[in-house]
N, C-alpha and C positions, 0 to 999 in steps of 0.2 A: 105532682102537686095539682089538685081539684082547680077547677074557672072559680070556682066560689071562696076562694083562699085569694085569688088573684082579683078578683071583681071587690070584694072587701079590701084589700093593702088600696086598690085605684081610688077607692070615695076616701079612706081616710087622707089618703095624698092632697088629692082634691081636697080636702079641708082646712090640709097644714097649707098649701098653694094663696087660696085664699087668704086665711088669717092674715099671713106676710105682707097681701097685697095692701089688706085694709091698713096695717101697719105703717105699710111705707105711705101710703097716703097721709096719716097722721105727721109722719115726720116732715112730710112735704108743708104742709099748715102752717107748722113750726111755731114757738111761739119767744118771748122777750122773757131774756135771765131777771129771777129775782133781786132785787135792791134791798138788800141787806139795812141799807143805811136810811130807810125810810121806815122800819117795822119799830115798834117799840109795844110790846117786848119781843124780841126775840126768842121765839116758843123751841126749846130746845127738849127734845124727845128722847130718852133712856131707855133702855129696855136690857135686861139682862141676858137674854138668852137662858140656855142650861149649860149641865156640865159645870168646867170650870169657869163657863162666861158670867155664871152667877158671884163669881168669888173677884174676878181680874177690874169687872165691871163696877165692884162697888169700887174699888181702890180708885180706879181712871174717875169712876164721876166725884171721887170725895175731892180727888185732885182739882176739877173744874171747878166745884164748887169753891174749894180756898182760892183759886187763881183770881175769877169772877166775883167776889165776895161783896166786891162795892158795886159790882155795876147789878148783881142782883136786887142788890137793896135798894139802886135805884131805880128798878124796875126797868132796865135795860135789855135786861134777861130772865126768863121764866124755865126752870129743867122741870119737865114733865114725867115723873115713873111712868111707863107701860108694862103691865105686865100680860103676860100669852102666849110668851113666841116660844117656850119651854114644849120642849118634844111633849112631853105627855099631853098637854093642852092642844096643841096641833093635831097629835095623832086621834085624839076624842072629837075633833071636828074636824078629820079627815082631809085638813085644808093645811096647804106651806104657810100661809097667814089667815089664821081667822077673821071672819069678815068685820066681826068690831075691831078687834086690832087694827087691820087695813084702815079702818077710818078713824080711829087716835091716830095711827100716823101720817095721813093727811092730814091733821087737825096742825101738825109741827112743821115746822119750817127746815129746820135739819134734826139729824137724828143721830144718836148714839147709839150702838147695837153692840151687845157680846157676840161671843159664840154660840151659833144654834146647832144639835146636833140634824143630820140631814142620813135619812134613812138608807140601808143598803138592802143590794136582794139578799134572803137568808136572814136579818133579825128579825125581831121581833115585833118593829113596826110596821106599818102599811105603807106602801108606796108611792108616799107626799113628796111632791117635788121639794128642791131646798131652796129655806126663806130665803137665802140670799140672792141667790136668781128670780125668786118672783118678787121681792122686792125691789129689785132691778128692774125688774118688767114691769110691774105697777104703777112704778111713780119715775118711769122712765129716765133712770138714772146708767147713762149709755157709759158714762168715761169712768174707768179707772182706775186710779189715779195713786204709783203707790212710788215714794220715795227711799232712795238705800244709801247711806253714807258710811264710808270707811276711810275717817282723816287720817289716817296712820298709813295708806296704801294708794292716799290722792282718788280715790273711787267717792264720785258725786253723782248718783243715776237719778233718772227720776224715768220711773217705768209707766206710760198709757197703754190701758188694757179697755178693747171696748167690749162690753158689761152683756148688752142684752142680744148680739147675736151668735156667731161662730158657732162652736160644737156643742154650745150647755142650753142654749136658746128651748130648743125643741128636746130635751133630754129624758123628759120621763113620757115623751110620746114617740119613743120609735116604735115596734112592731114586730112580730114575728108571725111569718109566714110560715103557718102550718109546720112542724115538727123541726125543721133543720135551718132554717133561714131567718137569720134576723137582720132586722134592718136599724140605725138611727141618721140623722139629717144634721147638717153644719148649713147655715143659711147667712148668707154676706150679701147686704144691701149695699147698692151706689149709695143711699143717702146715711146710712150706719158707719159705712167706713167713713163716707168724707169727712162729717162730724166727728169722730174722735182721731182721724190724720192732723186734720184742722185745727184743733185743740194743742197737739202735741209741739205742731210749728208755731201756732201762737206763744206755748210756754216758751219756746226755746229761743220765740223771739225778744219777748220782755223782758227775761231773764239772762238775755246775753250768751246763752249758749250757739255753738257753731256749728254740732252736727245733731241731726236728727237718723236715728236707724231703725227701718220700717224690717220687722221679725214675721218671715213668711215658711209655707214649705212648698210655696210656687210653681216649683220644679216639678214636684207630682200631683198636688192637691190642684190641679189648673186653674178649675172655673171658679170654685171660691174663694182663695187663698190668690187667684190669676187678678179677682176682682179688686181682692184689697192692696194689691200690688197695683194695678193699673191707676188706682185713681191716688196713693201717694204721690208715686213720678206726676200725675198731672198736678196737685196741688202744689209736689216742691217749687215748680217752676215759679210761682209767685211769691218763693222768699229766696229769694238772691241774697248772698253771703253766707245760706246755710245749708249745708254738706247735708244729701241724702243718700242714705245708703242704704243696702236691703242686704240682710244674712238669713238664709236658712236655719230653724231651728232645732235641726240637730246642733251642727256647728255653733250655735250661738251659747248653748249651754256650757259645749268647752270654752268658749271663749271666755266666758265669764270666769273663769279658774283660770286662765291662762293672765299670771303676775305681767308678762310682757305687754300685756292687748288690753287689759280690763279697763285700764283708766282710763284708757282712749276715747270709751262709749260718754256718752254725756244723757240724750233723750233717746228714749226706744217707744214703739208704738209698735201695738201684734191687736192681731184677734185673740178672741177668750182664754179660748186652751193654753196657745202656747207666755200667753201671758202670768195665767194660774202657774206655771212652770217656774218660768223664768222667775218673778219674783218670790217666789221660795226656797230657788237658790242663792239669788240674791241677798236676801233674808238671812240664810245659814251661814252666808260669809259675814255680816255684818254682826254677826254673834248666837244665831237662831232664828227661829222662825218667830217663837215669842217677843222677840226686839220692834220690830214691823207693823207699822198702822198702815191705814189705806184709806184711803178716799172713794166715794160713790156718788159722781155728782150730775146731775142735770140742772135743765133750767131752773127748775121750780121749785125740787126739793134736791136734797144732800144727805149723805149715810156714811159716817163715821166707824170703823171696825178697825179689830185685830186681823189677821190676815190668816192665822189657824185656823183649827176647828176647834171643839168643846172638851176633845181628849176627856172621854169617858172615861177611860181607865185608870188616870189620875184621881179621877173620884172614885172608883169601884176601889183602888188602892190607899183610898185615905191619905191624900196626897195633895187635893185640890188648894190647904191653905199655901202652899208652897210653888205656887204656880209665878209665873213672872208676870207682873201687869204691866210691863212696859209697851208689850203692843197695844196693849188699850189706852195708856198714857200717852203714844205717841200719837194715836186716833184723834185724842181730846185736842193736842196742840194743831192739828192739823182741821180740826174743826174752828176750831178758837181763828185761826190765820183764817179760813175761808168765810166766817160771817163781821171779818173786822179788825179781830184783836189780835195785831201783827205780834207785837212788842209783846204781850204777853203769851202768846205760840211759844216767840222764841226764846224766853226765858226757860217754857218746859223743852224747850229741844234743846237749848245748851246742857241745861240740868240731865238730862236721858244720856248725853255726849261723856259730861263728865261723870256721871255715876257710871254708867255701864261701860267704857272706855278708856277714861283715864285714870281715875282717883279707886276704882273699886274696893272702898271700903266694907262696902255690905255686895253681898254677891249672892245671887239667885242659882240653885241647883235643881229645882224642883225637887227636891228630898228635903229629909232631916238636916242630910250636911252644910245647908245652907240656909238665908235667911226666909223669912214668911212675906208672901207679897207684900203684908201691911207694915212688915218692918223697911221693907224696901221703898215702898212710898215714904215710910214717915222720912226716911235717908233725902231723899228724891226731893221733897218738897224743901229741906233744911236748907237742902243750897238752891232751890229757886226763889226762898226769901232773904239766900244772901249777899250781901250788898256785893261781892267780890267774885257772883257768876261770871260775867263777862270776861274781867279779867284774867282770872284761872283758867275758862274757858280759850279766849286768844292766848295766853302763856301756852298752852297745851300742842294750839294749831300751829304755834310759829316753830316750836322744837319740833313738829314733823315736819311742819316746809324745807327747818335746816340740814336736819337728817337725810332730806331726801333728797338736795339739794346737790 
């Protein structure tokens, strides 16, 4: 291997070195979470994505828009279409977000986002990192934040995944070293971790939860996986009565399958990767991956998603009307609870509960065999405007308590 293979990997390092530093500097600054309860209107951002994000996306915002219907009209709330974030658009400006998109989504205060599709080596696109990590990186949306329930099996998770560092941070700038050597970078900051460990005890202390479980691979990965390990145990120490534990994640993915152990978990907190994992299995036991919304939040702004991708081949197979919008609908109620609208959140998460859980009248296969997203929403909405959700809904929870019982 040439000095001059070796002297070029050293400046580019140098550069990623830097970047981080200026970074952590910014986090250091820090700045005051937005007050939702002072904005009027509440500038709420759309954007479809591609794929079947175009198709899941209308259904989740038609939902918003019936839920919010009065407070729209009072001008409480404004939903803004963006359009751009569609591969083709991206891949023509060579950019994960085009620079005017970037600033319609600064212009919103949270955001709703389909599925974008994010380029591989080998297709046909160019090698644009994925929106969803530079929009994470952008509008420095560190925590997130992705909920799994299965009341039939006592499993209540609520998974902290932090956003903008771990192994996806620096992902489309690793490097190869001349013909045989490649390299990519995993980067854990003191002030990245603290702020989403942070987060995660905070939930678990508002929320009454008992134990918090810090998801590492410690044991080999030392220094960065060592980092975000050292400074959980330092923060648990400042919430007395709540159990900190730390599982490896190889281990952790069986666990989660294992009927004797799962319900045990209550909050979990990992770096990037192993969090992108974890709740995807999570996800698949809760009925799929399509079931699952997710949160993306920082101080200043917040990103609402499915937790998929765009599954192209659902549209290349003419398939896309048949796709499940319920991760996008559970995005919406999860957006709705974090700028305010408790009570109406959880009307659509009871209705997500008993439609796809208990009552399964209409049921999504993504084929012919089953219903079409839009039949499933119009299902979905019938019993969030029925006076008898709650009800049905606790009838539902208390025959599993007795059962299990």
């Amino acid at each position: 291997m040439s000095n001059q293979n070796i002297e070029t990997a050293k400046e580019k390092f140098q550069k990623l070195i830097e970047e981080q530093l200026n970074r952590i500097e910014q986090m250091k600054q820090g700045s005051d979470w937005l007050d939702f309860s002072s904005l009027k209107p509440i500038i709420i951002g759309s954007c479809w994505g591609d794929g079947i994000g175009e198709v899941i996306s209308k259904h989740a915002q038609y939902v918003l828009t019936e839920v919010l219907k009065k407070e729209s009209e009072e001008g409480k709330i404004q939903i803004k279409d963006i359009a751009g974030l569609t591969i083709e658009n991206r891949a023509k400006h060579n950019a994960a977000i085009p620079e005017d998109v970037l600033e319609e989504l600064k212009a919103c205060h949270v955001i709703l986002k389909g599925p974008t599709t994010t380029p591989q080596a080998g297709d046909e696109w160019p090698n644009i990192e994925s929106a969803n990590v530079a929009m994470r990186r952008y509008l420095d949306l560190f925590a997130n934040v992705r909920p799994v329930k299965i009341p039939q099996e006592g499993v209540d998770w609520t998974f902290f995944r932090e956003n903008t560092e771990g192994a996806y941070v620096l992902g489309s700038k690793g490097m190869d070293i001349g013909e045989d050597l490649s390299f990519d970078f995993k980067v854990i900051t003191e002030q990245g971790a603290e702020r989403i460990i942070r987060m995660a005890f905070e939930y678990a202390k508002k929320n009454g939860k008992q134990r918090v479980t810090v998801v590492t691979k410690s044991n080999v990965v030392k220094t960065t996986d060592g980092r975000f390990s050292r400074v959980a145990k330092r923060i648990a120490q400042e919430y007395k009565g709540i159990e900190c534990d730390e599982w490896y994640i190889d281990i952790m993915t069986a666990k989660l399958i294992d009927p004797a152990r799962r319900k045990d978990f209550q909050v979990m907190v990992m770096p990037n990767l192993y969090g992108d994992i974890l709740t995807d299995e999570a996800a698949q036991l809760q009925g799929g991956v399509g079931t699952a919304g997710s949160a993306n939040i920082g101080k200043r702004w917040a990103m609402f998603e499915a937790i998929h991708g765009s599954a192209p081949r659902m549209v290349k197979e003419g398939r896309a009307q048949y796709a499940d919008p319920s991760s996008m609908i559970r995005a919406c109620a999860m957006l709705m609870r974090h700028i305010g609208y408790v009570a109406e959140a959880e009307k659509v998460e009871m209705a997500l509960e008993v439609c796809g859980q208990f009552e399964k009248k209409v049921t999504i296969t993504g084929r012919d065999s089953g219903a079409t997203g839009q039949e499933y929403t119009d299902y979905l909405l019938s019993w969030v405007n029925n006076s008898q959700l709650k009800s049905r809904w606790e009838e539902e929870v208390n025959k599993l308590a007795s059962s299990s019982a």
